[in-house]
Residue frames as a rotation matrix with the C-alpha (Angstrom) as fourth column:
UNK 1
0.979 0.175 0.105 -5.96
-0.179 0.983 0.027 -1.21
-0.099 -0.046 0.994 -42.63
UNK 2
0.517 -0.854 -0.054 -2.58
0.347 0.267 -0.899 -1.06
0.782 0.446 0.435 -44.09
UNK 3
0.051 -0.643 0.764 -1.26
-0.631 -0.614 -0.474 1.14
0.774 -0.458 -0.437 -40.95
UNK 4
0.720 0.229 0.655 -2.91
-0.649 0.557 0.519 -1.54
-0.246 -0.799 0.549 -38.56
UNK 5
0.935 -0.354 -0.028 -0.84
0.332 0.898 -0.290 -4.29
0.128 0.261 0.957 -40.45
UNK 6
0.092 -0.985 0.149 2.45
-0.086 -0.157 -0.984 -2.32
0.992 0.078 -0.099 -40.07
UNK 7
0.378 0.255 0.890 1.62
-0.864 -0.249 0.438 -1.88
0.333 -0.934 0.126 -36.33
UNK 8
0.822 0.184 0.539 1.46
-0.436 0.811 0.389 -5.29
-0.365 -0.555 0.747 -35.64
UNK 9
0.493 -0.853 -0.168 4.38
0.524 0.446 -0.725 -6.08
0.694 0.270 0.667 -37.70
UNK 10
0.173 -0.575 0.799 6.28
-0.257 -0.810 -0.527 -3.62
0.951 -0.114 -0.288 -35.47
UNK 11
0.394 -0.024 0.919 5.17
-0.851 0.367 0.374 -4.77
-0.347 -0.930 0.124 -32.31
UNK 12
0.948 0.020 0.316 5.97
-0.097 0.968 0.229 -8.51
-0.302 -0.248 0.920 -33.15
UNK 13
0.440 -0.881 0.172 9.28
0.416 0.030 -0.909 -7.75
0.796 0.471 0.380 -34.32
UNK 14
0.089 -0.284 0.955 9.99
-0.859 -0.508 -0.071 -5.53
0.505 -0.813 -0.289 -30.89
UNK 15
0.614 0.275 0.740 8.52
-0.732 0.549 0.403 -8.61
-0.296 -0.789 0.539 -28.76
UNK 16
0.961 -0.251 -0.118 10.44
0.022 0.494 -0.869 -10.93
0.276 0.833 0.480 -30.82
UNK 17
-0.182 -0.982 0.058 14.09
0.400 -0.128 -0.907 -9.17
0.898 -0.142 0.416 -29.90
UNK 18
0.061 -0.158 0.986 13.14
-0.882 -0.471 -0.021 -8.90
0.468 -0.868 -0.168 -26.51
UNK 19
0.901 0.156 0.404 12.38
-0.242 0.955 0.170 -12.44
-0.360 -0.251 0.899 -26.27
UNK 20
0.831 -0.556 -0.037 15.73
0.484 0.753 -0.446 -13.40
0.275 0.352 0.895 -27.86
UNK 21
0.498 -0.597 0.630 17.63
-0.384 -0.802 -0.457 -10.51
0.778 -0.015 -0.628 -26.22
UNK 22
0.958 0.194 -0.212 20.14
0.019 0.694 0.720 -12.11
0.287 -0.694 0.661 -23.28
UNK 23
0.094 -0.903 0.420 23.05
-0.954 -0.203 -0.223 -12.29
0.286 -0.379 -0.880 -21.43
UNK 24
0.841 -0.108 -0.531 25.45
0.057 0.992 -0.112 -15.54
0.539 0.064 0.840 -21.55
UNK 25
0.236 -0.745 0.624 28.43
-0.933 -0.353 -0.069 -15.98
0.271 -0.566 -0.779 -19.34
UNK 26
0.664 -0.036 -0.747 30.39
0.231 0.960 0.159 -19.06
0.711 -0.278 0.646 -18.41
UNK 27
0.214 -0.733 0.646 32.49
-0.977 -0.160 0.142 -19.71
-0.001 -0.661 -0.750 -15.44
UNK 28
-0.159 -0.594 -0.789 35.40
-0.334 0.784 -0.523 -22.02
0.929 0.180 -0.323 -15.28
UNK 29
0.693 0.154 0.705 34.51
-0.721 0.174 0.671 -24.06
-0.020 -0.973 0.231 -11.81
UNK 30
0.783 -0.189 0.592 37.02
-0.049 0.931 0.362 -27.14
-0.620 -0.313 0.720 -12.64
UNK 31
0.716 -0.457 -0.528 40.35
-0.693 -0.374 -0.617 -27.51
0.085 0.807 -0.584 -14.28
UNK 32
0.646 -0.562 0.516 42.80
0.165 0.763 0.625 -30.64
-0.745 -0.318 0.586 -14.70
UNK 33
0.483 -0.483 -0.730 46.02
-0.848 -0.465 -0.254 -30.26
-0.216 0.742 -0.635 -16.57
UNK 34
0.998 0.013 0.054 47.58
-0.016 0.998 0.057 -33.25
-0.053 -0.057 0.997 -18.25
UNK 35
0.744 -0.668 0.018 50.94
-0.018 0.007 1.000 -34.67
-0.668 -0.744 -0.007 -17.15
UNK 36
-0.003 -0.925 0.379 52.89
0.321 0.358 0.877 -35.56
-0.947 0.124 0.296 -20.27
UNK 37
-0.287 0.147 0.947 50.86
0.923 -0.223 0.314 -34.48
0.257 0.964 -0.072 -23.39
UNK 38
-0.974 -0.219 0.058 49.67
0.215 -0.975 -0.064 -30.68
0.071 -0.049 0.996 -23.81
UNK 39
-0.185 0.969 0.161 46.23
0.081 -0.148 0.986 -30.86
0.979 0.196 -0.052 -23.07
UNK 40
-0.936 0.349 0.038 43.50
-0.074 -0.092 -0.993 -29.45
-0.343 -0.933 0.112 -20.24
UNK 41
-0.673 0.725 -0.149 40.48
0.572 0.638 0.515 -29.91
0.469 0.261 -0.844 -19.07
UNK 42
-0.969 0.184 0.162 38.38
-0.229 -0.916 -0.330 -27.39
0.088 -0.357 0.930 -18.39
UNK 43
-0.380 0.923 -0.061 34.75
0.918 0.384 0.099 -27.48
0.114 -0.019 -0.993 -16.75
UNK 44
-0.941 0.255 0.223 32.43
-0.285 -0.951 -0.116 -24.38
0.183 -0.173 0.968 -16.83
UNK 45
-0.289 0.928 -0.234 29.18
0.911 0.192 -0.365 -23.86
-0.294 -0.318 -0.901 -16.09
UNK 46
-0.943 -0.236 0.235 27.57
0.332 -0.602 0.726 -21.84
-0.030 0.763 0.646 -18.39
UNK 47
-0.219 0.736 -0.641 24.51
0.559 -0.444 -0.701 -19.55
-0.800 -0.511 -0.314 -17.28
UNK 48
-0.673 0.355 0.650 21.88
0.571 -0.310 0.760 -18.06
0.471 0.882 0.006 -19.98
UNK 49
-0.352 0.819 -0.454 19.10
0.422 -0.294 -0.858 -15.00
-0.836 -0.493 -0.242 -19.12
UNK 50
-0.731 0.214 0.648 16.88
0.413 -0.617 0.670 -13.48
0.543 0.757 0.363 -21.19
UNK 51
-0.878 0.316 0.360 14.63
-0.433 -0.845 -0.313 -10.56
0.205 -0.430 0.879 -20.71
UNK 52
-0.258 0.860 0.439 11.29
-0.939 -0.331 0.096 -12.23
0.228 -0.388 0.893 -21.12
UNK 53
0.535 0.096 -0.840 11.79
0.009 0.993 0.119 -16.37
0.845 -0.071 0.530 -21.36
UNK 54
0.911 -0.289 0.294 13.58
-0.089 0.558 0.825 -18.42
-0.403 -0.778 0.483 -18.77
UNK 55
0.177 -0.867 -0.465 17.14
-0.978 -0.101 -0.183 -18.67
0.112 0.487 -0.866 -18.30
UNK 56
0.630 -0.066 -0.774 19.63
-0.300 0.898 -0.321 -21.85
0.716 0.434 0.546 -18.40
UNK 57
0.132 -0.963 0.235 22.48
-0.947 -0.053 0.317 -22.96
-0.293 -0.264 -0.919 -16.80
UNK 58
0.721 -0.294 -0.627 24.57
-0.165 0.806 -0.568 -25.97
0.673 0.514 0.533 -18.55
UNK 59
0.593 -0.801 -0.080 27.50
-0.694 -0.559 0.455 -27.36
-0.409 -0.214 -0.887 -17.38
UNK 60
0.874 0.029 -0.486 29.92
-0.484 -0.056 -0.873 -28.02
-0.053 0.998 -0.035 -19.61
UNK 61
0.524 -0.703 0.480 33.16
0.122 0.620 0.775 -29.84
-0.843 -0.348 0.411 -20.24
UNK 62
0.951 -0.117 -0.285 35.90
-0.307 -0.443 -0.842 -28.81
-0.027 0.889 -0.457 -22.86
UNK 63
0.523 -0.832 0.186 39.30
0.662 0.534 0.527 -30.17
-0.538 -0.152 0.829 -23.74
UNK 64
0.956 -0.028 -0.291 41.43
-0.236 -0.661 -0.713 -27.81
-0.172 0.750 -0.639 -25.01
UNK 65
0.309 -0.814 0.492 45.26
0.760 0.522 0.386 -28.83
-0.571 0.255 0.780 -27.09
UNK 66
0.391 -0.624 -0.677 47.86
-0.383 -0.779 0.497 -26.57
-0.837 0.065 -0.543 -26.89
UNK 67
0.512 -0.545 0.664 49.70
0.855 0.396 -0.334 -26.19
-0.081 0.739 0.669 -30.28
UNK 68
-0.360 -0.416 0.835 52.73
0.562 -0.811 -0.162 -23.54
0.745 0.411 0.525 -31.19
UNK 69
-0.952 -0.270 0.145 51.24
0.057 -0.619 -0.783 -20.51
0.301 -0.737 0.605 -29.89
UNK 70
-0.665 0.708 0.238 47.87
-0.644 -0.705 0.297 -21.39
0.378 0.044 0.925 -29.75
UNK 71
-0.662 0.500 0.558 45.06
-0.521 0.229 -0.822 -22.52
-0.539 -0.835 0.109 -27.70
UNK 72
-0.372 0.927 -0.039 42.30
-0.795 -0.297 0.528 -24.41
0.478 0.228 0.848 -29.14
UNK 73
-0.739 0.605 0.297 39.41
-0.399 -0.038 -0.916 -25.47
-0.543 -0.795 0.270 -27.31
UNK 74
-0.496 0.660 -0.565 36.27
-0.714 0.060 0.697 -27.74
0.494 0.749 0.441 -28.38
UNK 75
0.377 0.451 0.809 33.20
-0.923 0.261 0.284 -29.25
-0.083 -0.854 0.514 -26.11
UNK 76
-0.716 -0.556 0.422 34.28
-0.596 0.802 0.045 -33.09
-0.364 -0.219 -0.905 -24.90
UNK 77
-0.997 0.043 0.070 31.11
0.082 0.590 0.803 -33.80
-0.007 0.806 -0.591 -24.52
UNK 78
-0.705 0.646 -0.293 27.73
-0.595 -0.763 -0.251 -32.57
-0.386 -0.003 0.923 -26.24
UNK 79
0.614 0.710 0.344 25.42
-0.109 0.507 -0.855 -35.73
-0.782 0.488 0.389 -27.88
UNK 80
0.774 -0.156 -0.613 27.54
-0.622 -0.365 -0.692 -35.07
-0.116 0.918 -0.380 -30.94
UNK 81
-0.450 -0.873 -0.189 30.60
-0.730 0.481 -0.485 -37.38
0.514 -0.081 -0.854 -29.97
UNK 82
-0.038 -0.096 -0.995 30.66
0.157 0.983 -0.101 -41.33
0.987 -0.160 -0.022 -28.25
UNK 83
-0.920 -0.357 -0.164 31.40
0.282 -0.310 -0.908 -39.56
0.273 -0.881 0.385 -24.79
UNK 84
0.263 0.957 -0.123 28.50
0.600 -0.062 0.798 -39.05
0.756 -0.284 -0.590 -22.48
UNK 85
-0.363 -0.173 0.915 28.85
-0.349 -0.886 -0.306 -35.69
0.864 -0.431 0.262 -20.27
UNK 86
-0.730 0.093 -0.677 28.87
0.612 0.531 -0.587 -36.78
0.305 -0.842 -0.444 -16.87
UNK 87
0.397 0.802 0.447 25.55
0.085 -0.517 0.852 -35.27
0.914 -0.300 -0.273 -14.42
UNK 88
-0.857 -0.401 -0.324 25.66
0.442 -0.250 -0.861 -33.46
0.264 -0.882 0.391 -11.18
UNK 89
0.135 0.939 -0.318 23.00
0.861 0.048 0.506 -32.57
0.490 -0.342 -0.802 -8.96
UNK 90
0.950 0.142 -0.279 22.44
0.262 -0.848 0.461 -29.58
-0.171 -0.511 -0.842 -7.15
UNK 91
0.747 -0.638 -0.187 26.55
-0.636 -0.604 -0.481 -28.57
0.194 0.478 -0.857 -6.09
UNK 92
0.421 -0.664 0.618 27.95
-0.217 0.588 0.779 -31.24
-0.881 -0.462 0.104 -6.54
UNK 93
0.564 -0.015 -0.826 29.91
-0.826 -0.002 -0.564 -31.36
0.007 1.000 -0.013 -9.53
UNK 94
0.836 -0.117 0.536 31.50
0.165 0.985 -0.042 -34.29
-0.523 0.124 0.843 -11.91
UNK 95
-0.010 -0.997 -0.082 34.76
-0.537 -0.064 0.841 -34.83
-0.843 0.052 -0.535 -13.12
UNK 96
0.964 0.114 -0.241 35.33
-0.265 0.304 -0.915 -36.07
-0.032 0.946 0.323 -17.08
UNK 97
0.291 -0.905 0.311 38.37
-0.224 0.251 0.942 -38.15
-0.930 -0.344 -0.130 -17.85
C-alpha cells in the first residue's frame, strides 16, 4: 500500500514538470526611438511552448529609459497601469505612443 502511494506520488510529480516544462523566447518585431529625451520603444512578441499544454504567443510593448550606463526596461502596457495595450490581428501589428 505504502509503495503504491509513493508510485503515484512519483508519477504526479514527473507529469507535473512536464506539464510546466517550456521554452519562452521573445522577438523584438518593432522599435521607435525618442527624439529629445532618452527613451525607446520596443515591441516584441513573445512566444511560450510547453511539452504537454498549449503554447502562447503575447505581444508585448516595453519602454525602456536609458540612465548613466544603464538600460532599464519595464512593460508599458499590462492591465496593471491606465494604458491599454493596443490589439492586432493576425500580422498586422500596432504601434503604442
Amino acid at each position: 500500500m505504502r509503495k503504491g502511494i509513493v508510485i503515484l506520488l512519483l508519477i504526479a510529480a514527473i507529469l507535473t514538470a512536464l506539464g510546466l516544462a517550456g521554452c519562452t523566447s521573445r522577438r523584438i518585431i518593432g522599435a521607435d526611438d525618442h527624439a529629445t529625451r532618452p527613451i525607446m520603444n520596443f515591441q516584441t512578441y513573445k512566444t511560450t511552448h510547453y511539452i504537454i499544454f498549449p503554447g502562447s504567443a503575447v505581444h508585448e510593448f516595453w519602454m525602456c529609459e536609458e540612465k548613466n550606463d544603464n538600460i532599464s526596461c519595464e512593460r508599458a502596457c499590462d492591465g496593471k497601469t491606465d494604458i491599454s495595450c493596443p490589439t492586432a490581428t493576425m500580422n498586422v501589428s500596432s504601434n503604442v505612443r
